[in-house]
N, C-alpha and C positions, 0 to 999 in steps of 0.2 A: 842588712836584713839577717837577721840570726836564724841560722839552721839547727839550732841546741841550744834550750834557756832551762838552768834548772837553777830552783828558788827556794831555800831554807831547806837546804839537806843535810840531814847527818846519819853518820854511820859508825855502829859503836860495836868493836871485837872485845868480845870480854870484857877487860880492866880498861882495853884500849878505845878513845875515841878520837876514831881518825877523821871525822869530818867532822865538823859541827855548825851545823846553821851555814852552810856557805850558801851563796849565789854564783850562778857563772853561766858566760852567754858565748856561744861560739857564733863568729860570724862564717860567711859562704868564704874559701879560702885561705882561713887560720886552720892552724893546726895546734894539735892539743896532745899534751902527753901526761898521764898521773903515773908518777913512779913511788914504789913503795922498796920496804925491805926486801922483797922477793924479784928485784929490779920488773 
């Protein structure tokens, strides 16, 4: 069972696009980490 479902997201800094269109589903006891340039 998924505790976090996100579906066609993007996210765009400036010049930069750092997500585009993704899906992602966390389930009950995964764990999840997004690291960027700013750790």
């Amino acid at each position: 069972m998924a505790i976090l479902t996100l579906e066609h997201v993007s996210k765009i800094y400036g010049p930069l696009k750092a997500l585009d269109n993704i899906n992602l589903e966390v389930r009950e006891g995964e764990w999840l980490a997004i690291m960027g340039p700013s750790g």
